[in-house]
N, C-alpha and C positions, 0 to 999 in steps of 0.2 A: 618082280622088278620090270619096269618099263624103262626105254631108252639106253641110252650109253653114257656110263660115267669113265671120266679120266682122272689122272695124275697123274703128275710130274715126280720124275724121282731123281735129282740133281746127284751132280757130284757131288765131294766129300774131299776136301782139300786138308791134310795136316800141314799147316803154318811152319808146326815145331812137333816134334816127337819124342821127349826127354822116358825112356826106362828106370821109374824111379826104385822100383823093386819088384821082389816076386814075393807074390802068398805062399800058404804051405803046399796049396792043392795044386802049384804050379802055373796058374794064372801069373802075368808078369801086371804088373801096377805101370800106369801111363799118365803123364800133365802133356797136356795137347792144346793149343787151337785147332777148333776146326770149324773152314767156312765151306762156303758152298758156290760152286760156279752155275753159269749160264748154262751148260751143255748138261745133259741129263738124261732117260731113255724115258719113255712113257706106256702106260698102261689103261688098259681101255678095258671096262668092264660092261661083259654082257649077261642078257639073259644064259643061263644055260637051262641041258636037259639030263636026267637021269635023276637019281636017287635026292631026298628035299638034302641042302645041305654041301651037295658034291658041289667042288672045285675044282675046274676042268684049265688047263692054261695050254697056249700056242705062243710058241718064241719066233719073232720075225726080227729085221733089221740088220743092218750091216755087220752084227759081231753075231746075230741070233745061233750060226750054226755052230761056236763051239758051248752052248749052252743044248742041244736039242736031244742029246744025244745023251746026257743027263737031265731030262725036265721032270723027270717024277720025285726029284733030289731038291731039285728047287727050292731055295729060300722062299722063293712066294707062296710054293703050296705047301712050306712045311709052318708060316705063317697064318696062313687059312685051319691049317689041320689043328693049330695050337690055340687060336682065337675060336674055332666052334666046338671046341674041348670047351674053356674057359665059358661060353654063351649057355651051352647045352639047348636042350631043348631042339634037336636037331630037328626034328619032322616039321617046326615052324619055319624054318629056314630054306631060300628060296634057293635051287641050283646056279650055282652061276659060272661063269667061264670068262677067264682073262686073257688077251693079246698083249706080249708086252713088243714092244719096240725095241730090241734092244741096240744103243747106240752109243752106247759105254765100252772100251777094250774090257777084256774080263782077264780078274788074278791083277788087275791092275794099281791096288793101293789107291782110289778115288770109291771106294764104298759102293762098286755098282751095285754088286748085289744087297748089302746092306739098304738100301736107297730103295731099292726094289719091293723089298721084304717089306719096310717101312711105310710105302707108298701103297700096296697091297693091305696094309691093317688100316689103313686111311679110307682106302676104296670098300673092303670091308664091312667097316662101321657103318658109311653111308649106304649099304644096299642094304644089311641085314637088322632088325632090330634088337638093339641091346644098347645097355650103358655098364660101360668096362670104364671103372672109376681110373683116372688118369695114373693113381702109382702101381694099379695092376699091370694097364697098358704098356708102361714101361717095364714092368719086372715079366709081361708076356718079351717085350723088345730084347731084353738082356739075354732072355732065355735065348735068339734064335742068334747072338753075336753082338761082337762088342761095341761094332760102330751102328746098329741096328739105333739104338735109343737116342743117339745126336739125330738121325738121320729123322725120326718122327716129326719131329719143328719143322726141319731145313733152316735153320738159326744158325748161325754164329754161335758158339757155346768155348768154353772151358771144361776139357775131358777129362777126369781123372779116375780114380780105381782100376778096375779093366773097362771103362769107359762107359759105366753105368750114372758115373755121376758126372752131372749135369752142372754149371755155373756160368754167371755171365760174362759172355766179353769184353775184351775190351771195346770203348766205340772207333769203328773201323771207318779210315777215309776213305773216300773213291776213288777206285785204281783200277788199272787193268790188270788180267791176269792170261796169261798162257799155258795151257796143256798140252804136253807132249809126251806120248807112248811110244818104245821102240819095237812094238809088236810082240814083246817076247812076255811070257808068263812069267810071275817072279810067285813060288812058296812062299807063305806069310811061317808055314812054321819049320822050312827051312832055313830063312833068316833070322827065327829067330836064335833055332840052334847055332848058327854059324856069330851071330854079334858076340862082341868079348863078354865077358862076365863082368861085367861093371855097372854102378846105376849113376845116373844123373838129378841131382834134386830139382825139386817145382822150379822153373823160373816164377821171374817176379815179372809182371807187366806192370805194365802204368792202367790207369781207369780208361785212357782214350789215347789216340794218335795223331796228334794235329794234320797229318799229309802222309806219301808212301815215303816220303824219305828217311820220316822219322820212324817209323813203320820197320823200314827194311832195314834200319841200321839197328834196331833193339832185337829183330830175328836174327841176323847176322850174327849175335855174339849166342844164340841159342844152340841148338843142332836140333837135327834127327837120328837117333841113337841108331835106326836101321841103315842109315844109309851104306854105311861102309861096307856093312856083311851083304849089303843086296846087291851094291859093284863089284863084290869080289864072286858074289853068282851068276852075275850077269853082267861083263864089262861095259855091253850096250849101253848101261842104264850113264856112268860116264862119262860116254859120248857125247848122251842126249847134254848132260849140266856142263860140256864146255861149249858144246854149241848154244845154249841158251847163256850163258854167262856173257859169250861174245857178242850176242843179238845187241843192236843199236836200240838203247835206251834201258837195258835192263836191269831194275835195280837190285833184285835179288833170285835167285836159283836152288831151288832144293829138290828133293823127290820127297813125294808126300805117302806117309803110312808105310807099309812095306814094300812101295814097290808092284811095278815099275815107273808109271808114268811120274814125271818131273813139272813143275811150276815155276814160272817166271812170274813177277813182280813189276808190273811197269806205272808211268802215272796217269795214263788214259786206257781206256778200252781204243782208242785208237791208235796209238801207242803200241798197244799189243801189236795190234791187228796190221800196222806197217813193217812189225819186225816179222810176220810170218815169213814172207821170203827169203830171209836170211837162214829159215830153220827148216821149215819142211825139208823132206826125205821122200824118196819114192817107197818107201816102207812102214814110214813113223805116220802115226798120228795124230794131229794137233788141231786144237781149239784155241779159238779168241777170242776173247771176249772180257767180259769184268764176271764180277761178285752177285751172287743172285743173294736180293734180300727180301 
């Protein structure tokens, strides 16, 4: 391999998060929107050295060091490890070594690492040769998590199963959107122990959304089936959906996935970006921006 390849590996916003059941093996069943924002961490793939095959990764960026200290655990190299299983043929295979940037809160319910993982089988593909037929690709994606297979497109999708299945969205207007983190780590399978025992069926969407108004008033009558068990573990997260509720212009407020970080709904990306003031924290972390499509 010659040069440096990149990817982007965006966020991962749940819309709505309805728990419509659980399987036997304990998997819980999910009907989600999920879009993707502007802000995302990236990944730089280089030559490496050592044995033909090895994948070598360094975590930099503003959240890099609470990932460093786990990086041989890493979603991205347990994604490498799973894709030159699947390739074989290792002694063809060039060593290579990835940088990722990480600029995602982490444990934060926006799919960082999922996004990661995803972006790394992308990067992947393009330096090593092989043709991993696309239902393999995805059935490698399911294997390493459940928001790993939305995250491959970076699309707009309709989630369902444990988030292996795929369908299209609705067609989405252009809005602004805001992320906000309270710094705190939220357990995806502490919340989910802690949520009541209860399921919520599929909503129903419509095929499109003429604007965010119409948008935020058919989410509004939706939920997020996590959110309450992830306030009641971390009251921060709370704080964050009164403050963004009160931001000037907002039209809707949720916390997306399990937690922590929360989304705002506005009708421009400028929009967003004028209600920052009113949100930021010397603590919290927030992004403005719109919808990456």
């Amino acid at each position: 391999m010659t040069g440096t390849l990149y990817e982007s590996a965006h966020a991962k916003i749940n819309l709505y998060l309805h728990v419509t059941g659980r399987r036997a093996d304990g998997y819980h069943l999910l009907d989600s929107l999920a879009v993707f924002a502007g802000a995302g961490d990236t990944l730089a793939l280089h030559a490496g050295h050592g044995a033909a095959g090895a994948v070598s990764l360094d975590i930099a960026g503003p959240f890099g060091a609470g990932l460093a200290a786990d990086a041989d655990s890493n979603l991205i190299l347990r994604a490498a490890r799973l894709l030159r299983s699947e390739i074989g043929g290792t002694d063809r295979l060039d060593p290579l070594h990835i940088v990722l940037d990480k600029r995602l809160p982490v444990a934060s319910g926006i799919g960082g690492g999922s996004a990661d993982a995803a972006a790394a089988l992308r990067l992947l593909l393009r330096a090593w040769p092989a043709n991993v037929p696309r239902e393999r690709l995805m059935a490698l994606a399911t294997e390493l998590g459940a928001d790993v297979p939305v995250c491959v497109d970076q699309r707009a999708a309709r989630m369902g199963g444990i988030g292996e299945r795929l369908d299209p969205a609705p067609g989405l207007p252009p809005c602004g959107l805001m992320l906000v983190n309270c710094g705190e780590a939220v357990s995806t399978p502490a919340v989910f122990r802690a949520r009541a025992p209860v399921f919520t069926p599929a909503a129903a969407l419509p095929a499109a959304w003429p604007d965010v108004a119409a948008m935020a008033r058919d989410l509004s009558g939706l939920t997020n089936d996590l959110q309450d068990a992830a306030c009641a573990l971390c009251p921060a997260i709370r704080t964050v959906l009164d403050v963004l509720e009160a931001a000037p212009g907002c039209r809707l407020a949720r916390m997306s996935g399990s937690g922590a970080t929360c989304f705002a709904l506005f009708d421009s990306p400028q929009a967003a970006e004028a209600a920052r003031a009113a949100v930021e924290r010397p603590d919290w972390w927030v992004w403005a921006g719109s919808l990456f499509a």
